[in-house]
C-alpha positions in Angstrom: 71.7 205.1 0.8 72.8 208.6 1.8 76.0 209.3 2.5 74.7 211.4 5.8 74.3 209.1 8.5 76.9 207.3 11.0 76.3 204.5 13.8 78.0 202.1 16.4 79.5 198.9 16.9 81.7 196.7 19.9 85.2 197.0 19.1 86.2 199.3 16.8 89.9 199.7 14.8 90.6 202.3 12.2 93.5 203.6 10.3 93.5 207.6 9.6 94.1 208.2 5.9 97.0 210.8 5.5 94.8 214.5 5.6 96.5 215.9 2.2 93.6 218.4 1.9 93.1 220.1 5.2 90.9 223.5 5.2 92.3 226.3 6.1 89.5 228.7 5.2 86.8 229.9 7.0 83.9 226.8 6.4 81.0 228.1 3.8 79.3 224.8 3.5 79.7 222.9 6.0 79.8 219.0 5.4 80.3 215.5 7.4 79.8 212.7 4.5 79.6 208.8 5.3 79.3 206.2 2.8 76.1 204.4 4.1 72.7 205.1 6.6 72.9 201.9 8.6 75.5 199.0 9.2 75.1 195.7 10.4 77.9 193.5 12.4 76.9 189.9 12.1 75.1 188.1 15.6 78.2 186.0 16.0 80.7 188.8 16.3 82.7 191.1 13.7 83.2 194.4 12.1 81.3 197.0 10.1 83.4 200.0 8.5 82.5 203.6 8.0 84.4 206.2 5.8 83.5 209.8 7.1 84.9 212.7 4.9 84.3 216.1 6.8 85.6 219.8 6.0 85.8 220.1 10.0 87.0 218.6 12.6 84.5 216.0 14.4 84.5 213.5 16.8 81.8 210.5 17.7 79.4 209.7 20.1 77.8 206.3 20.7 74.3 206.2 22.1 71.8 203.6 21.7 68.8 204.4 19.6 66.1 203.2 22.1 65.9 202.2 25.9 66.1 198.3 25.1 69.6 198.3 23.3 73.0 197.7 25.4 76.1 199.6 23.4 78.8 199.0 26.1 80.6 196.9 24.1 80.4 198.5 21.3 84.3 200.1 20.7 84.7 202.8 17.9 88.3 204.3 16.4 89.4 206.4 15.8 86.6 208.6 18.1 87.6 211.5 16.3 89.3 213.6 13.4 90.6 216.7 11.6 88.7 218.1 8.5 90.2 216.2 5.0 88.7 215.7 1.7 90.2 212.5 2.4 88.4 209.6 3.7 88.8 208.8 7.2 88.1 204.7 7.8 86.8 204.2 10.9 86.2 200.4 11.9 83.4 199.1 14.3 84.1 195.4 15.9 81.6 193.6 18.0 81.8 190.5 19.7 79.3 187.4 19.7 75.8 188.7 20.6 73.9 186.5 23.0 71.8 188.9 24.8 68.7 190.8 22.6 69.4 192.9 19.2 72.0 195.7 19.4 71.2 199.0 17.9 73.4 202.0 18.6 73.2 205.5 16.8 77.0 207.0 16.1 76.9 210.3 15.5 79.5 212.2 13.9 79.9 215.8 15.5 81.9 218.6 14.7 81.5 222.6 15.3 79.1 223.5 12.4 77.3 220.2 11.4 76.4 216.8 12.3 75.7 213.3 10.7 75.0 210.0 12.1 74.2 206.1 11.3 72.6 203.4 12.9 74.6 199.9 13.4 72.4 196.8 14.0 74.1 193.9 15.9 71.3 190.5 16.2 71.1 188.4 18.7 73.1 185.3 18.3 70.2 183.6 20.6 67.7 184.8 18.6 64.3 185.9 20.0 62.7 182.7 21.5 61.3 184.4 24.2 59.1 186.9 22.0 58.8 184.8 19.0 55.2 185.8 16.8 54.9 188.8 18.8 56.2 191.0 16.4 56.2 191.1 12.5 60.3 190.4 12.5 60.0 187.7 14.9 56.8 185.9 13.1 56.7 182.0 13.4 56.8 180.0 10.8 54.1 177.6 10.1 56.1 174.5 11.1 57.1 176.8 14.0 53.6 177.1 15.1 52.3 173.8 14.0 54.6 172.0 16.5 53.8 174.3 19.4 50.4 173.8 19.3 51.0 170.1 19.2 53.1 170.4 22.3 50.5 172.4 24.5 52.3 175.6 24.1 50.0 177.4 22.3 50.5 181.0 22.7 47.6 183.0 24.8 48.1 186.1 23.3 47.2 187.0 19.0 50.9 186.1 17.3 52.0 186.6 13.6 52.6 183.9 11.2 54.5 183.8 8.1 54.4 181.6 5.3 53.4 180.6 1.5 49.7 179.5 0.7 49.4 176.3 -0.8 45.6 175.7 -0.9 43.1 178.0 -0.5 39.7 176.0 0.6 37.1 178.8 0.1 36.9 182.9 -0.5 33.7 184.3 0.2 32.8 187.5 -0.5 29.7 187.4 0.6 30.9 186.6 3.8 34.4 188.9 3.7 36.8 185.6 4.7 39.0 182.8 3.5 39.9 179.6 4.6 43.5 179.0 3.4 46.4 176.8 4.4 50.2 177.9 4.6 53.5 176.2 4.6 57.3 177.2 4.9 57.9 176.7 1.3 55.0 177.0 -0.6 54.4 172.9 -1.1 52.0 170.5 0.8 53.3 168.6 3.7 52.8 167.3 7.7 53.9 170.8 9.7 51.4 173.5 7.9 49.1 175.8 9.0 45.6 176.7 8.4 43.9 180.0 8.4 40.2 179.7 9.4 37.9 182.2 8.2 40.3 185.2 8.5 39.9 188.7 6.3 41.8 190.8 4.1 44.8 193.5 4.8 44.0 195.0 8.2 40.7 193.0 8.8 38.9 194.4 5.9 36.3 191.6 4.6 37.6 190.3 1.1 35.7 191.6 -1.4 37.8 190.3 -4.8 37.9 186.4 -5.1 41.3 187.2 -6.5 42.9 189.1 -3.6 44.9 186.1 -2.3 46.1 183.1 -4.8 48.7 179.8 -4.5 52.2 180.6 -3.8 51.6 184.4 -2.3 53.7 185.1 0.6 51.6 186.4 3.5 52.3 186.9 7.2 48.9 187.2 8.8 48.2 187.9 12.5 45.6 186.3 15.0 44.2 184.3 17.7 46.4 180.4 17.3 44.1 177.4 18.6 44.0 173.6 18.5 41.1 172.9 16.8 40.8 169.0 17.7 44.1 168.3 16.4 44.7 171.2 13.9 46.6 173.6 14.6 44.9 176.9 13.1 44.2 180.2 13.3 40.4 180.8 14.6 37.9 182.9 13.0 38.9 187.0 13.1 42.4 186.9 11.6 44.2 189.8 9.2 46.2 189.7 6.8 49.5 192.4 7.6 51.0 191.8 3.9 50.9 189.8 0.7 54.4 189.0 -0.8 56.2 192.0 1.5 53.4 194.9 0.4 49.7 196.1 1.6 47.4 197.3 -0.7 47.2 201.2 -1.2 44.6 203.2 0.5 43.8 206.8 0.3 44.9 209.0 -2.2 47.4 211.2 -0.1 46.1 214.5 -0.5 44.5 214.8 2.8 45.5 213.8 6.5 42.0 212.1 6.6 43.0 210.0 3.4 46.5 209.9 3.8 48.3 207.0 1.1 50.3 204.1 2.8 53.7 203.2 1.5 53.7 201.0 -0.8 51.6 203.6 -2.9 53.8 206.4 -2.4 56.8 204.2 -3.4 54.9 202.9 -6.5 54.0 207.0 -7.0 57.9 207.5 -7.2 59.7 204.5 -8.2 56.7 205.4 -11.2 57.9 208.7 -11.6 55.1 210.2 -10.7 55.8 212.3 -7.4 53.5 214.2 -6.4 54.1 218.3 -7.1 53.1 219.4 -3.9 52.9 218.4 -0.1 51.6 214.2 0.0 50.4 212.6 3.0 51.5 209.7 3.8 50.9 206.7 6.4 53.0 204.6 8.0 55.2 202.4 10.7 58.2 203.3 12.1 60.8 200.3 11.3 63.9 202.1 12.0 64.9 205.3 13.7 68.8 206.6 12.4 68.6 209.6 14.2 66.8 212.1 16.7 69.0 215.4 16.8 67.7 217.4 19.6 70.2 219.9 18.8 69.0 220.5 15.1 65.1 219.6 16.2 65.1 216.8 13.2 64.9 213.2 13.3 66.0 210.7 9.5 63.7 207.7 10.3 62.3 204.9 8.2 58.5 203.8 7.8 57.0 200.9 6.0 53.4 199.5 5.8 54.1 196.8 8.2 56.6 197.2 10.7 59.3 195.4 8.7 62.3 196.4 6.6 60.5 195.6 3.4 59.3 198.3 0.8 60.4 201.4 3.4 60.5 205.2 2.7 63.0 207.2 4.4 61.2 210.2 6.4 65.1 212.3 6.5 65.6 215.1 8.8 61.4 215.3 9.6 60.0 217.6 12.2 57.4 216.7 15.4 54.1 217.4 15.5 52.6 220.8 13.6 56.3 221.1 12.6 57.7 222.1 15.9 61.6 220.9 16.1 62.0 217.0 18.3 63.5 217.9 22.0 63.1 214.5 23.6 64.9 211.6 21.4 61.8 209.6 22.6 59.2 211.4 21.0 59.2 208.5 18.4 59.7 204.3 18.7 60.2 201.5 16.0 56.5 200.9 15.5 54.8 203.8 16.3 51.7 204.9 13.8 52.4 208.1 11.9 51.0 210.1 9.3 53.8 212.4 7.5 53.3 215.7 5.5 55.8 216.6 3.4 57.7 216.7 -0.1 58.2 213.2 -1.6 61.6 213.3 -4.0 63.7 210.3 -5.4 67.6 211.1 -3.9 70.3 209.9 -5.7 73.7 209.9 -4.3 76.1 212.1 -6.5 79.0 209.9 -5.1 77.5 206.5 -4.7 74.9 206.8 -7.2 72.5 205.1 -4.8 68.8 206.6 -5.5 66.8 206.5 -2.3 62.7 207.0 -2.3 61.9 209.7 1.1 60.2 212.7 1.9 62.9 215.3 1.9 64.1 217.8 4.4 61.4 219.9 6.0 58.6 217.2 6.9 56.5 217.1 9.9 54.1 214.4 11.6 50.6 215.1 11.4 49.7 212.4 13.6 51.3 209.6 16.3 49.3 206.5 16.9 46.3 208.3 15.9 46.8 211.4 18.3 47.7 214.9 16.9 48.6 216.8 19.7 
């Protein structure tokens, strides 16, 4: 990761490392460093640490990075700082989690420049109460088996994630598969069957070899008992096979824009594209919305989830016009982004990171441009 972003925990304790190197010129390039993009403190309590190097004095500011997220007990020192080519450690506690998932933006503000990071606390509880309505909280297929047995299948479409272990038919004349999944990958009592579903975003199948044994899928649809077998009815997509979607468009154009996993191929290939590349995407993971510089350093992925992301860092809104509500974008809104793709690596960490540099803009939201 970048050393540019900062975030937020519960308790926080940190030791100031003596300031040998303080500037006393007038500040040419101005710079606030951290040593990572996002932290996490573990669901049942603990502490993440943060090393800031700045040529300025700063100071942080803890705000949580949507609506949903409670910070008050995160507790961050020290909470500000003088400028030192030294590394400042500042250390974020939380305690035991047992409400929903914690996220918290700490941004790291001085007089000419700005970084932050995000800081990720689970829920010790986990997330019963909206399990398989999101990618993240997917059931398994023992998970879903036994609720079905016990009457408490769900009313709503749900995602399931597992490993096939039989596949009973692919038609492509018809577009669907009957497959069964498990937890592991083997055959037992608590799987899972997939009736008649279709291919990565409901597309009809139209290679016999799209899906085989042992793929990792998580596939999202209407759950039934189907006298006695707990199933997936007729209609169900596929989201991903073994963490990635197919590619699609070639990324030249907002109407064909490419989807992650291609552009990551395109530059993990080392072949970037030399101009602007479209690309499509969800938003897993917001680090920062300055309404001060009009940017915002988010993440997108083909489905929702952590897996095989790009980094969208310090992107503009709509037509390029600079963010002025820190709600303008939400962890799983739809986006297409225009912009320069470029492999970063970290001249201190050495950490190479795949994102559209500096200078991006959305061309669309959920399917709406304006």
């Amino acid at each position: 990761m970048k050393l540019k972003h900062i975030f937020t925990g519960i308790i926080a304790v940190a030791a100031l490392v003596a300031c040998d190197n303080i500037f006393e010129t007038p500040i040419v390039d101005p710079l606030i460093t951290t040593d990572g993009a996002s932290f996490t403190i573990p669901a049942e309590g603990g502490t993440a640490y943060i090393a800031i190097k700045s040529n300025m004095p700063w100071e942080i500011k803890v705000t949580p990075a949507n609506k949903k997220s409670d910070v008050s007990d995160f507790v961050v020192y020290p909470i500000s700082g003088k400028a030192s080519l030294q590394p400042v450690i500042v250390e974020v506690k939380a305690p035991s989690n047992d409400g929903g998932k914690r996220t918290a933006i700490l941004s790291i503000i001085g007089p000419q420049g700005e970084a932050s990071v995000q800081v990720v606390q689970p829920s010790a509880g986990g997330e019963a109460t909206e399990k398989g309505t999101t990618v993240y909280s997917a059931y398994k297929p023992s998970e879903i088996y036994n609720a079905i047995l016990a009457g408490d299948v769900p009313t709503d479409e749900v995602y399931v994630k597992g490993i096939i272990y039989k596949i009973s038919e692919l038609s492509t004349s018809y577009g669907n598969a009957t497959y069964w999944i498990s937890d592991d990958g083997a055959e037992g009592t608590e799987v899972f069957e997939i009736y008649r579903g279709y291919d990565l975003g409901g597309e009809k199948f139209t290679d016999e070899n799209a899906i085989k044994v042992g793929d990792s899928i998580v596939a999202y649809g209407k759950a039934v008992n189907y006298n006695g077998t707990p199933e997936f009815t007729t209609g169900s997509k596929l989201i991903t096979i073994n963490g990635r979607a197919l590619p699609s468009g070639d990324g030249t154009t907002a109407e064909s824009p490419m989807n992650v996993t291609k552009a990551l191929d395109l530059i993990w290939g080392g072949q970037i594209p030399t101009g602007d590349a479209y690309v499509v995407g969800t938003i897993s993971s917001i680090v920062e919305v300055s309404t001060g510089y009009g940017n915002a350093t988010y993440w997108i992925s083909d489905d929702g989830t952590d897996a095989y992301q790009l980094e969208v860092y310090r992107g503009y809104w709509l037509e390029g016009e600079k963010f002025t509500d820190t709600e303008q974008i939400k962890e799983g809104d739809q986006v297409v982004v225009m912009g320069k793709l470029v492999l970063y690596t970290s001249s201190s960490t050495g950490v190479s990171t795949p994102e559209f540099t500096t200078g991006s803009r959305i061309i669309s939201i959920n399917g709406e441009s304006e």
